[in-house]
N, C-alpha and C positions, 0 to 999 in steps of 0.2 A: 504493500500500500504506500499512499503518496503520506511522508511525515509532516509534509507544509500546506497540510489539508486549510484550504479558506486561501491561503494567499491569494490566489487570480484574483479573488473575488473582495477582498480588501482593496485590491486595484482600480476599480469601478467607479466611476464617478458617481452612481446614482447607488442605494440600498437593495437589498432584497428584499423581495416581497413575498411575504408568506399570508396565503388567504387561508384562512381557516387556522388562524392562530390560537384561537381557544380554544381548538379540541387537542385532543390528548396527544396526538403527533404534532402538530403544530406549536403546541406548549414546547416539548420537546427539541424542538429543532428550532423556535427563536431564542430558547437560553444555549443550545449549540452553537448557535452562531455569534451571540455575544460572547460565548465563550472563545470563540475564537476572534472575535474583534472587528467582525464582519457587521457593517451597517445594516438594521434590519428594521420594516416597518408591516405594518398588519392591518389585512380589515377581514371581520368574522362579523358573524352574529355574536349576541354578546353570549359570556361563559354561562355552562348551567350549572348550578351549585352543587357543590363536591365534587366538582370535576380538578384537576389539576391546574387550572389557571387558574381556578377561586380558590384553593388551597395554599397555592405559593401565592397568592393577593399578588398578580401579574397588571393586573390593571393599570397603565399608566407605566410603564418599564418600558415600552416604546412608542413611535408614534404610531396611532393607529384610530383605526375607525370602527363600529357597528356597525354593520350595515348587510344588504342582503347582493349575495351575486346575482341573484336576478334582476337588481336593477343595473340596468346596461349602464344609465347614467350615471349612477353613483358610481358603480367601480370604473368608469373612463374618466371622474369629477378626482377621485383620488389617486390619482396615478399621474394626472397632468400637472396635480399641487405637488407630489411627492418624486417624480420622475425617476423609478425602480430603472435597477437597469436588468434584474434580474426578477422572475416571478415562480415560484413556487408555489402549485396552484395544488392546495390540500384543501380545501373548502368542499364538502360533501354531505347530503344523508347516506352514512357509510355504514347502516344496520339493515341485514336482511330481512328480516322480523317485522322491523320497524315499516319495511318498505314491500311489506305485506299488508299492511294498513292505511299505508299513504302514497298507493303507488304514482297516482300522477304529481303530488308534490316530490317523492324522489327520483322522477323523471326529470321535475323542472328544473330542478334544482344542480342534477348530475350532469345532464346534457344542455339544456339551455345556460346551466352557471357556466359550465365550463366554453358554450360559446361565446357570454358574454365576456370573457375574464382574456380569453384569448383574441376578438375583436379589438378588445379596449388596449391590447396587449398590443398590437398593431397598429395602432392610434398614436401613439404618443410618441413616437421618431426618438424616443432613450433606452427600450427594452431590448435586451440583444438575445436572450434566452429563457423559452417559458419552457417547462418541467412540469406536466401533468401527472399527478398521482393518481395512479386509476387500483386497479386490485388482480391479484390471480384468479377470479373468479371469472373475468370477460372470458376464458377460456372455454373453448366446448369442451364440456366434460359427460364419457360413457362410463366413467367411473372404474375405468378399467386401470386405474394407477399408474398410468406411465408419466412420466416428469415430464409438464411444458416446457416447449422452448418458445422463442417470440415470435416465428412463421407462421406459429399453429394456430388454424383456424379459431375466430372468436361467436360465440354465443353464449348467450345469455337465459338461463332457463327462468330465476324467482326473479321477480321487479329489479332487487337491487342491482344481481350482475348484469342485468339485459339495461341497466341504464347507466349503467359503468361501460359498457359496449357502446353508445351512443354517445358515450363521452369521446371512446377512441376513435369514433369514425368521424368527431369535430375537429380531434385531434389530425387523422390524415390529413381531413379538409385545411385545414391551416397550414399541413406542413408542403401541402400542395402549390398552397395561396403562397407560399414563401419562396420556392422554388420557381415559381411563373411570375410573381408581382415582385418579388424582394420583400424580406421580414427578419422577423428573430427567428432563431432556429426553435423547433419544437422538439419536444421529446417526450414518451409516454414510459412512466414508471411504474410496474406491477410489483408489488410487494406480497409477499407472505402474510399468514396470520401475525403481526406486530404485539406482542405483550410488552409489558415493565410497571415502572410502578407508576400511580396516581390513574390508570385508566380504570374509571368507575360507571363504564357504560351498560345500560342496560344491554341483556343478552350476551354478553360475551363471557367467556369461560374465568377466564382468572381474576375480574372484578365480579363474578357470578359466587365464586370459592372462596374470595375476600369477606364477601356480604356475607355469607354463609360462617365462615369463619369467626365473625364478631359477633352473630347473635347468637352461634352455638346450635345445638339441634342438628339435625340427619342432612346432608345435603344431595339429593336427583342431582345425577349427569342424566341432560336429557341425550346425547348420540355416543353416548360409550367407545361406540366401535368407530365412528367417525375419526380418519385422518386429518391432518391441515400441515401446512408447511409452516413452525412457530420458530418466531425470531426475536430478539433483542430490538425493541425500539430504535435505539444507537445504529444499528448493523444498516438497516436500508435510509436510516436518515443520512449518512457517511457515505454510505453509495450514491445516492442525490447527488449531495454536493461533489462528489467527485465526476459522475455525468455528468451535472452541469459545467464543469469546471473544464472534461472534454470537448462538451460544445465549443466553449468560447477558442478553446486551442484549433477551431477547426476541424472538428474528428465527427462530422453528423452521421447519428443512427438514430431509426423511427423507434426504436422501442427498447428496453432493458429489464431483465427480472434481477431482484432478489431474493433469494431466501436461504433457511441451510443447506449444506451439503454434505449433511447425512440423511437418509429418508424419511418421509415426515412419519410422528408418533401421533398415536390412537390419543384420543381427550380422554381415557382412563388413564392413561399411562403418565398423563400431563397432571392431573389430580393426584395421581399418587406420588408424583413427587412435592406437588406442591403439599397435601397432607402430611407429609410427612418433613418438611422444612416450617412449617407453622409451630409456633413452643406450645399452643396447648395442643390436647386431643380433638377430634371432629373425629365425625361417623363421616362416611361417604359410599352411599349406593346406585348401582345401575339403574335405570329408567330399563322396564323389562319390556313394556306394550305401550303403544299411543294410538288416541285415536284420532292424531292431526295428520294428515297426508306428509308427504316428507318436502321437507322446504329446504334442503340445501345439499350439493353434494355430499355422497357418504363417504368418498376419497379425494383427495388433492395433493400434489404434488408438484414441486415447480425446479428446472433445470436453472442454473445462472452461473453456467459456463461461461457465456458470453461478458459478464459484469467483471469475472475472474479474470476475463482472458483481455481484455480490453482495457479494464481499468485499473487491472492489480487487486480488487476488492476480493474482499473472503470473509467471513461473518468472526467476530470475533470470540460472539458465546457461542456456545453449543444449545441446540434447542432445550438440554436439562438444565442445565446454566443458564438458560435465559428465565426458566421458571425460579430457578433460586431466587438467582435476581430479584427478579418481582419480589415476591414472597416476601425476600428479607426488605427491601424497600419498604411496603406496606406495616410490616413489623416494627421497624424503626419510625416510621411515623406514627400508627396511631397506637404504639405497645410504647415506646420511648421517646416521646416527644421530640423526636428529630422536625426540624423543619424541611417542609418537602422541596424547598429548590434546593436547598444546603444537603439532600440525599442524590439526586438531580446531579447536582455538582460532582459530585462523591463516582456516578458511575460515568459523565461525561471524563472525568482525568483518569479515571483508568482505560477509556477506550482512547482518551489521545495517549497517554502514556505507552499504551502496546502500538498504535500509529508509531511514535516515534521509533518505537525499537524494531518494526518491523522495516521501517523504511531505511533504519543504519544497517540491518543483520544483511 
């Protein structure tokens, strides 16, 4: 890996922009960036409570706005006052569940935000490179387990990934429009399942074990047998910045995966580590029957050969390591009143710390 991760991008006359700074990956990746010294500014919806931006009281730590990507105006209104040079566009309804209940708002939101974010992006004659986070789930998947790579055809079966799909075909669009009109270069990011600490989202497995964890009592895995590719928060925000940091060297590719690269683990296997790195006791049982139709692949797997082979990238934790992690984060904040950017901090210098020694070894 590169040890002078951020430099390019310190060089930049204008900041990065990260939309969707108040959700849990976006929390994450604008104290990365401060940490590295990289100018950064934000517009999101505002935080929901208990999420990690209202935990570490973020508010006000950079410049930033409220506001919605679907208005085209506002995000073309803050981009002309702030003149990003860079945009990291995480701004999403990124629950499948969720987007079983409100499909056409996580339509509007996933594909129209992301055309408005990428027009405005186009607007403003300062942006040189936008970076759409999309998810491994645009994949078609027969659930037959073989690892995606970035050729492989895209579909979308529940709302969410069929509008994460729509996001990537805005993305072509643009990356079209740049190629024929002149623009900033675009790039589409799929990531793995992302865990660490402060994500406290409904549905998702390790803020699902957390909840469970604090109130005590028996906790259902609802898909037991269910694979995912689980990674370190850190590992694919690093890979970001270091694709983006390719773009700017001239190196254009439509698309990049990260995730581990060892095979993904069953969500039993991810609970019983995390059960057993928790200091008290919990119960934890399989969900045997349901009678909800099945709403999300039972297997997923994702290659990132190409992130390895291209950018020097390689995931730093191990998928059991990345659940410790979590675990012991969560522990430290609400078992020993650690403060949650000061734990933040704690696992951002151990991942530049092995940056630097992998980039002298």
């Amino acid at each position: 890996m590169n040890s002078a991760l951020g430099g390019t991008l310190r060089q930049l006359s204008g900041p990065v922009l990260v939309t969707g700074h108040t959700g849990f990956k976006g929390t994450w990746l604008t104290i990365l960036l401060e940490h590295l010294n990289v100018p950064v500014i934000g517009y999101s919806l505002p935080a929901e409570k208990d999420s990690l931006f209202d935990r570490a009281k973020r508010v006000g730590s950079i410049p930033e706005t409220f506001s919605d990507i679907r208005d085209l105006d506002s995000v073309g209104r803050f981009m002309d006052i702030h003149k990003p040079s860079i945009v990291m566009h995480l701004a999403a309804q990124p629950l499948v569940l969720e987007s079983y209940r409100t499909p056409v708002g996580t339509f509007a939101t996933n594909v129209m935000g992301t055309a408005n974010v990428l027009s405005a992006s186009f607007g403003t004659g300062t942006v040189q490179a936008v970076a759409v986070i999309t998810t491994d789930k645009v994949y078609r998947n027969d659930n037959s387990g073989r690892a995606f790579i970035e050729s492989d055809p895209l579909a979308g079966k529940d709302p969410y990934s069929a509008s994460k799909v729509g996001s990537e075909a805005a993305v072509a669009a643009w990356q079209q429009i740049s190629k024929i009109s002149g623009g900033p270069s675009v790039i589409s990011l799929r990531a793995g399942n992302v865990i660490g600490g402060g994500d406290w989202a409904e549905d998702r497995l390790i803020p699902d074990l957390i909840r469970g964890f604090v109130k005590g009592g028996k906790i259902t895995l609802r898909n037991p047998q269910s694979t995912r590719p689980w990674q370190h928060v850190l590992d694919p925000l690093i890979g970001y910045l270091m694709a983006v940091e390719n773009l700017l060297g001239g190196n254009q590719i439509d698309a990049l995966n990260f995730g581990p690269v060892t095979k993904s683990l069953e969500v039993k296997r991810i609970a019983e580590i995390a059960q057993r790195a928790w200091p008290a006791p919990i119960e934890i049982e399989n969900s045997v029957s349901s009678s909800i139709p099945e709403t999300e692949a039972l297997v997923l797997d994702l290659n990132s050969r190409m992130a390895q082979d291209l950018l020097g990238w390689s995931p730093m934790w191990s998928q059991e390591e990345a659940v410790l992690s979590s675990v012991k984060w969560w522990d430290r904040v609400l078992n020993k009143a650690v403060d949650p950017q000061m734990a933040c901090f704690e696992d951002i210098e151990f991942a530049i710390k092995n940056l630097s020694s992998l980039g002298n070894s």
